[in-house]
N, CA, C and O of each residue as an XYZ file, in Angstrom:
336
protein
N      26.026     -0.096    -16.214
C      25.192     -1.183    -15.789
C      23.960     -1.237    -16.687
O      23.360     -0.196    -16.953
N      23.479     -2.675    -17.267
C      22.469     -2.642    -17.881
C      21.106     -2.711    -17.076
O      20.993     -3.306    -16.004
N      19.811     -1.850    -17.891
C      19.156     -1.858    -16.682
C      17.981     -2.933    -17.796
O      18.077     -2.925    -19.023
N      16.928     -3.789    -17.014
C      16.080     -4.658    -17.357
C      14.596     -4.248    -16.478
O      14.511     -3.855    -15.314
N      13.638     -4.458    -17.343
C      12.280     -3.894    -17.049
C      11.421     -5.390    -16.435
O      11.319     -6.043    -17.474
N      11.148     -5.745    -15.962
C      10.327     -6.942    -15.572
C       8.962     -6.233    -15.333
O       8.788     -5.138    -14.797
N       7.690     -7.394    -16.025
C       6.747     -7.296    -15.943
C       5.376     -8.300    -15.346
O       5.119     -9.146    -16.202
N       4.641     -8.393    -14.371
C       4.023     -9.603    -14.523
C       2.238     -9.467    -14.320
O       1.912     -8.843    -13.309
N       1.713     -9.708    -14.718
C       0.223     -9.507    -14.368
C      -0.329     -9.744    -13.140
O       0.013    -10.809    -12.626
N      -0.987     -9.143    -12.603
C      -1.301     -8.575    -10.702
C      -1.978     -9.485    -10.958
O      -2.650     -9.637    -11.978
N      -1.800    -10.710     -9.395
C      -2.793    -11.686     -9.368
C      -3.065    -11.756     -7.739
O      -2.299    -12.003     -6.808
N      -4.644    -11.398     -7.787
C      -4.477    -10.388     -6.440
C      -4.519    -11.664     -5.272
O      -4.177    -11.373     -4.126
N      -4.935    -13.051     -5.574
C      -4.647    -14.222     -5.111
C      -2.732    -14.565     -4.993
O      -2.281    -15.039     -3.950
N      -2.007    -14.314     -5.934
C      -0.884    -14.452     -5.066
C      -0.339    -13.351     -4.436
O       0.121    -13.214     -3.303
N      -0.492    -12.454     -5.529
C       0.274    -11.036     -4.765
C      -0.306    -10.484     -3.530
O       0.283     -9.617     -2.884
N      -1.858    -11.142     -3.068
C      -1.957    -10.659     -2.267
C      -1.520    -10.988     -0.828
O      -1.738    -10.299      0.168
N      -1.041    -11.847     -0.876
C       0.366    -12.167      0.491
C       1.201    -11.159      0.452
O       1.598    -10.520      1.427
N       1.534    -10.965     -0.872
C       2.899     -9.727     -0.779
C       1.889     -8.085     -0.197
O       2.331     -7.228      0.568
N       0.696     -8.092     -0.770
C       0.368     -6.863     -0.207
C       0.276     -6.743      1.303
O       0.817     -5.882      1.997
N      -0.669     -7.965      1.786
C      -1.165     -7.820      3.067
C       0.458     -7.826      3.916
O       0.610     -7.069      4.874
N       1.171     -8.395      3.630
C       3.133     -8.702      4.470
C       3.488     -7.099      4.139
O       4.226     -6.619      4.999
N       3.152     -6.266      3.176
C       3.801     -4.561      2.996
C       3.239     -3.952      4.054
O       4.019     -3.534      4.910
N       1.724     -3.745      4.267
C       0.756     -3.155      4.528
C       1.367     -3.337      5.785
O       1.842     -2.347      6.342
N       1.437     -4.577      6.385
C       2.228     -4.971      8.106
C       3.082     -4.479      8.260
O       3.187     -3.928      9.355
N       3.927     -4.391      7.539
C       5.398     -3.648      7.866
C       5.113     -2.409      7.362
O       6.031     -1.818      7.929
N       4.441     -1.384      6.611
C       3.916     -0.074      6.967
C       3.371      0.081      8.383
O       3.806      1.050      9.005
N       2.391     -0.802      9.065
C       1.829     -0.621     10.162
C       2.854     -0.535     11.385
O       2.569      0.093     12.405
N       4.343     -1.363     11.178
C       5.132     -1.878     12.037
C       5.879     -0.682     12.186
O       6.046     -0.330     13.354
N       6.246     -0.146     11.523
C       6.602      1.146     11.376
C       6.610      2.458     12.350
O       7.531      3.272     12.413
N       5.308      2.497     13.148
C       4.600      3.293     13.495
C       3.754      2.525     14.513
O       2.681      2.955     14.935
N       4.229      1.517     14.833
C       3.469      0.444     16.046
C       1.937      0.329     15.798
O       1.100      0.080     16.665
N       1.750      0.505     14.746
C      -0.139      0.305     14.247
C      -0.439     -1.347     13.769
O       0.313     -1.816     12.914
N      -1.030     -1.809     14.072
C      -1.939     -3.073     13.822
C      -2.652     -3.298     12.812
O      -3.678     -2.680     12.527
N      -2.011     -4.490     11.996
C      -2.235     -4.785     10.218
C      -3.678     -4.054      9.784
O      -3.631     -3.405      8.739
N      -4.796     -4.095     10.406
C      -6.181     -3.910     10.503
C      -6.255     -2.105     10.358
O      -7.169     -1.574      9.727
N      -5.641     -1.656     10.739
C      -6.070     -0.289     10.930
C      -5.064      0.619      9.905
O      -5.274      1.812      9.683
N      -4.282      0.086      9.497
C      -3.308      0.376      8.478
C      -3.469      0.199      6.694
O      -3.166      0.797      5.661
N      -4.173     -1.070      7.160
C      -5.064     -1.119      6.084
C      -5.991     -0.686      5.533
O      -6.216     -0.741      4.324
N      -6.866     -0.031      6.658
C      -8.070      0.594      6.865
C      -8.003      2.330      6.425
O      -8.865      3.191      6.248
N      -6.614      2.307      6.366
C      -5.904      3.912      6.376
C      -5.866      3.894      4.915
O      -6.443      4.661      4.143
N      -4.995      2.769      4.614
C      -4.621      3.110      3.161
C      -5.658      2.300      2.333
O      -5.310      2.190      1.158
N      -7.354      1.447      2.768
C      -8.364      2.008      1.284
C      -8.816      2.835      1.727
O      -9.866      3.079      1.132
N      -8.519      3.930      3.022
C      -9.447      4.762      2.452
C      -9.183      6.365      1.674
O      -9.984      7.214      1.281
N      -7.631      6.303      1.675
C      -6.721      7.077      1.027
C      -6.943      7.004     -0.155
O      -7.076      8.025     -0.829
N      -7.064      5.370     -0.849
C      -6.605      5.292     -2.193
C      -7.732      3.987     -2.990
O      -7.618      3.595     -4.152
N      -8.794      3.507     -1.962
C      -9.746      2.519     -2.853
C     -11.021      3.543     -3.000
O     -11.543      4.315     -2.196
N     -11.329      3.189     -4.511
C     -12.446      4.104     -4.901
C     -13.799      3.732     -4.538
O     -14.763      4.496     -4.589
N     -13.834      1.900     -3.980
C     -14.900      1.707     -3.226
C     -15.158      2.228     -1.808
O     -16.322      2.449     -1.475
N     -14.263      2.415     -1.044
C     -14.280      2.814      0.066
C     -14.723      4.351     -0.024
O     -14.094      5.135     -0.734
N     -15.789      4.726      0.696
C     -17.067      5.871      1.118
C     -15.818      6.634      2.074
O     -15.526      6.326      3.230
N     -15.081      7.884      1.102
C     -14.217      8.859      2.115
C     -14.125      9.887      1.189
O     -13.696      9.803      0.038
N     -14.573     10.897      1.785
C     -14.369     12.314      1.076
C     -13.037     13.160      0.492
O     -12.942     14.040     -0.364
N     -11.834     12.340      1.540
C     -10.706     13.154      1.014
C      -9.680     11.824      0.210
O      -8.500     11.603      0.485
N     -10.190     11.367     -0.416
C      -9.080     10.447     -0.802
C      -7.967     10.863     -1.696
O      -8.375     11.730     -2.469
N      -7.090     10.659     -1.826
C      -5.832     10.922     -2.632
C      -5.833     10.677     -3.783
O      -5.523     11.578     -4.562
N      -6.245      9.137     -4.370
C      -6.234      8.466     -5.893
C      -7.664      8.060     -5.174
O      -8.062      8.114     -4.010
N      -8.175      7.680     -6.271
C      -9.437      6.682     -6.165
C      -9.014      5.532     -7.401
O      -9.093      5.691     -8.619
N      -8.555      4.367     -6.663
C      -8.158      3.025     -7.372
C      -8.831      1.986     -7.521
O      -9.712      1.901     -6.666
N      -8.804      1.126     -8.258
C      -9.251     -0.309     -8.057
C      -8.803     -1.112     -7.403
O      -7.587     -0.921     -7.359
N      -9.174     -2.211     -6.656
C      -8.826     -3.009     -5.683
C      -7.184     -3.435     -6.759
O      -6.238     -3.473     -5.971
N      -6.984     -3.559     -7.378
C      -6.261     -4.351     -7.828
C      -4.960     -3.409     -8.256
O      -3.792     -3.797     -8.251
N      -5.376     -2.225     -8.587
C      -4.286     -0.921     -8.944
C      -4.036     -0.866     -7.188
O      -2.835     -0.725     -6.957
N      -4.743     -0.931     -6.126
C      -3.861     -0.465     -4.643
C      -2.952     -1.740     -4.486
O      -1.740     -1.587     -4.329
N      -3.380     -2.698     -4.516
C      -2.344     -3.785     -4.751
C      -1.457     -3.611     -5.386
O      -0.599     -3.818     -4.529
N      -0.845     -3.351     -6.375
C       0.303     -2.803     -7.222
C       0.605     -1.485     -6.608
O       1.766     -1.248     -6.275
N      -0.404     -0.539     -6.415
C       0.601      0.489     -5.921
C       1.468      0.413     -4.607
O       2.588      0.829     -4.314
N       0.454     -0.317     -3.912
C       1.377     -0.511     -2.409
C       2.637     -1.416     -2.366
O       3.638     -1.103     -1.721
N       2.526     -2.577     -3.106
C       3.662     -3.362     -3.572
C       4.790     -2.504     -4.327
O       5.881     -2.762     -3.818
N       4.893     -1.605     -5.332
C       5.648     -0.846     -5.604
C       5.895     -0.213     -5.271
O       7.045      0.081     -5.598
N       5.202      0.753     -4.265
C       5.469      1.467     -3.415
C       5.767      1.588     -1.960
O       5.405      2.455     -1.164
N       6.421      0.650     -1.806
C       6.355      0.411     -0.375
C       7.648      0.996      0.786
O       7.696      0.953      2.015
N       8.300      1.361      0.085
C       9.530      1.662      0.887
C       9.208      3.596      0.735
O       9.582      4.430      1.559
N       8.528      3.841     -0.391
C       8.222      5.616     -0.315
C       6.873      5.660      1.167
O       6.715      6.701      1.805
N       6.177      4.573      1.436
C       5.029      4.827      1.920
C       5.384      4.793      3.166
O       5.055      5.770      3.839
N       6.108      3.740      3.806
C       6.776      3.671      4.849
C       7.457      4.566      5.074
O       7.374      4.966      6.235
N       8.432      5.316      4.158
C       8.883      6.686      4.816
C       7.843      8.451      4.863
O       7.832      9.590      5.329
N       7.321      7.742      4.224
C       5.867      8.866      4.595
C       5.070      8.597      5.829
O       4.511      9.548      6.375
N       4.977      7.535      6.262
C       3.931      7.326      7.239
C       4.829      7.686      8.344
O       4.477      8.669      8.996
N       6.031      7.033      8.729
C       7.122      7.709      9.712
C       7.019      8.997      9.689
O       6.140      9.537     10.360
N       7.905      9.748      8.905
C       7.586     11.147      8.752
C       6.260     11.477      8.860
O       6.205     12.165      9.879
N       5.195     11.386      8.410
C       4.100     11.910      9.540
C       3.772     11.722     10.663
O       2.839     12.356     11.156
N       4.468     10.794     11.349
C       4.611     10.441     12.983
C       5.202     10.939     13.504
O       5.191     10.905     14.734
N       6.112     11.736     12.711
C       7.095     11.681     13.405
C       8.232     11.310     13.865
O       8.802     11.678     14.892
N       8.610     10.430     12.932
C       9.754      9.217     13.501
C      10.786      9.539     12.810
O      11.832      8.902     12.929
C-alpha cells in the first residue's frame, strides 16, 4: 500500500471547530463537560496557562494541532485514568 503525507497550515479559526468537537468527545468519554476538559488539557499543555506541573508548555496553536492529531491516544488515556 502506498502511503501519502498530507499537510495543511493550522488555522485556528477553522480548525478550531475541529478542536473544540475533539476536546467534547475527550470530555464524553469520561462524562466531563466541554468546559472542564478543556480546562484540563491548557493546563497540561498551554504555556500561557499559570500551572506548575504541566507536561509540554505549547502555543495556543501547537495544542490545537496536538489535540487534533492526537485525539484517539488522548481519549484512551483519559479513560484509562478513570478507569474505564
Amino acid at each position: 500500500m502506498n502511503k501519502i503525507k498530507v499537510t495543511e497550515k493550522l488555522n485556528t479559526h477553522t480548525h478550531g471547530r475541529d478542536y473544540h468537537q475533539k476536546i467534547g468527545k475527550i470530555g464524553l468519554e469520561i462524562g466531563m463537560e466541554y468546559s472542564y476538559m478543556n480546562t484540563i488539557i491548557r493546563k497540561l499543555f498551554d504555556k500561557n496557562f499559570k500551572y506548575s506541573r504541566k507536561i509540554l508548555a505549547l502555543e495556543p496553536r501547537a495544542i490545537y494541532a496536538f489535540v487534533i492529531n492526537n485525539v484517539d491516544r488522548l481519549r484512551h488515556l483519559v479513560r484509562e485514568g478513570y478507569g474505564l
